[in-house]
N, C-alpha and C positions, 0 to 999 in steps of 0.2 A: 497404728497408722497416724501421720501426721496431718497437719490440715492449714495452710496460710491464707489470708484475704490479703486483698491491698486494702490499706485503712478505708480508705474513700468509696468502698463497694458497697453496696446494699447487699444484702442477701440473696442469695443465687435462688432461682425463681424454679417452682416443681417441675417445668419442660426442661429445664437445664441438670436438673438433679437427675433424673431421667437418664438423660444422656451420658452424663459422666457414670452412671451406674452402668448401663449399656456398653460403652467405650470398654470399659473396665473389666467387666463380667466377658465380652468376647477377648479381651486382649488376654487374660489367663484361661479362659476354657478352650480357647481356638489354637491357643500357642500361637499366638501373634507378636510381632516384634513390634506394632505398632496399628493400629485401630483407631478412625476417625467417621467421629459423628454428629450428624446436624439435624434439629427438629427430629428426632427419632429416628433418624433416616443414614444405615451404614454407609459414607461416603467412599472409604478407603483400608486398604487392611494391606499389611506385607509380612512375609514371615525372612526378609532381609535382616540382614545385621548392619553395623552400624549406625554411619548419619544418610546413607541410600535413603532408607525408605521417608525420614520427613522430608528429605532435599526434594523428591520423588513427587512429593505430596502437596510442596510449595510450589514447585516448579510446573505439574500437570496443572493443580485444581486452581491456582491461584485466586481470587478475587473469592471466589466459594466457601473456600478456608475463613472468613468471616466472620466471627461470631459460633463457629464451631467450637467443637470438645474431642481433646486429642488425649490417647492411651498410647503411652509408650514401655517400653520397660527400663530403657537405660534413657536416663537428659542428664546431660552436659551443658555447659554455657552455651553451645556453637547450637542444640536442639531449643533450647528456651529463646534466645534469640531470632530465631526462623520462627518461633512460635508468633513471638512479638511484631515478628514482620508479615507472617499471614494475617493477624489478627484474630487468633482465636480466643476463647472463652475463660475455656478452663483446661488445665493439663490431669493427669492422672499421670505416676511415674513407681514403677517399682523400685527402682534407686533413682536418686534425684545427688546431684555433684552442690555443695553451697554455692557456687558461682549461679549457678542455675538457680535454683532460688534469688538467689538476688535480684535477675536480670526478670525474671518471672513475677514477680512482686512488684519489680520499678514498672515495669509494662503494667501490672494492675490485672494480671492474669491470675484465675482462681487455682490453687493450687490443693492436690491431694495427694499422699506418697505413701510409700511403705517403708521404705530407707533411704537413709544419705551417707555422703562421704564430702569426703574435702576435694575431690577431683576423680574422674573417667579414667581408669586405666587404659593401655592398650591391650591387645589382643592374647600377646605372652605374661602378660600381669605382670609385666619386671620394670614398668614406666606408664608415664602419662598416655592418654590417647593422643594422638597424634590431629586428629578435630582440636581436642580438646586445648593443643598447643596453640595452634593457628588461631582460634578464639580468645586466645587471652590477651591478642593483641591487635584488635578488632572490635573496635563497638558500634559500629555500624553493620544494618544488617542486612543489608544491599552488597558492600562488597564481600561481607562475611560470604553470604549466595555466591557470588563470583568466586570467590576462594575457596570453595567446596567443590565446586563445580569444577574447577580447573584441578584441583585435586582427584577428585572423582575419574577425570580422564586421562588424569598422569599414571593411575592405577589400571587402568583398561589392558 
């Protein structure tokens, strides 16, 4: 398992430790595709695929997302990004893309994973994810929201 800080972090405090264990421990016993937690307390779970369930999670709980701990299985740039714009804590990711990392480290988001790759496939494994494209040319994370979202209903 891997593990990143941003240089400039203290060390993550035993209520936070807590919770990315918690995040974590539901996101694989529950078969969750994504698990968010705050102060001990399960805020969010979805067993969607995709970028649905964080877009879902930034767009419902917004301002909430604060200072939380999000478990996902699959981040991409376009999920680490939306992380950085809810303002969460720490991520937990069973595949983690290096762009995501990147973006997840410049934010100063604590980071814990199980594997990475160089990029998010799509769905046929024969190309990139299709999130994952529209991210790469995108660093802002307000219209990145807006272009997920208009995707999201172009696929309805």
């Amino acid at each position: 398992m891997g593990y990143t800080r941003a240089t400039e972090r203290m060390q993550i405090g035993m209520e936070q430790i807590r919770d990315i264990d918690l995040a974590r421990d539901r996101l694989l016993e529950g078969q969750y595709s994504l698990v968010i937690v705050k102060q001990g307390k399960l805020l969010f779970t979805s067993r969607d695929q995709g970028i649905k369930p964080i877009y879902s999670a930034v767009t419902q709980l917004g301002e909430i997302l604060k200072g939380a701990v999000l478990a996902d299985r699959v981040i991409g740039k376009a999920a680490a990004m939306l992380c950085s714009l809810a303002q969460v804590k720490s991520v937990y990711a069973e595949l983690i893309s290096s762009k995501a990392m990147e973006a997840l480290n410049e934010a100063g988001i604590d980071l814990e994973y199980n594997k990475t790759c160089p990029y998010i496939l799509n769905r046929s494994q024969d190309g990139m994810c299709p999130i994952e494209k529209l991210a790469a040319s995108i660093d802002d994370g307000e219209l990145l929201l807006k272009a997920i979202g208009q995707f999201l209903k172009d696929r309805e």
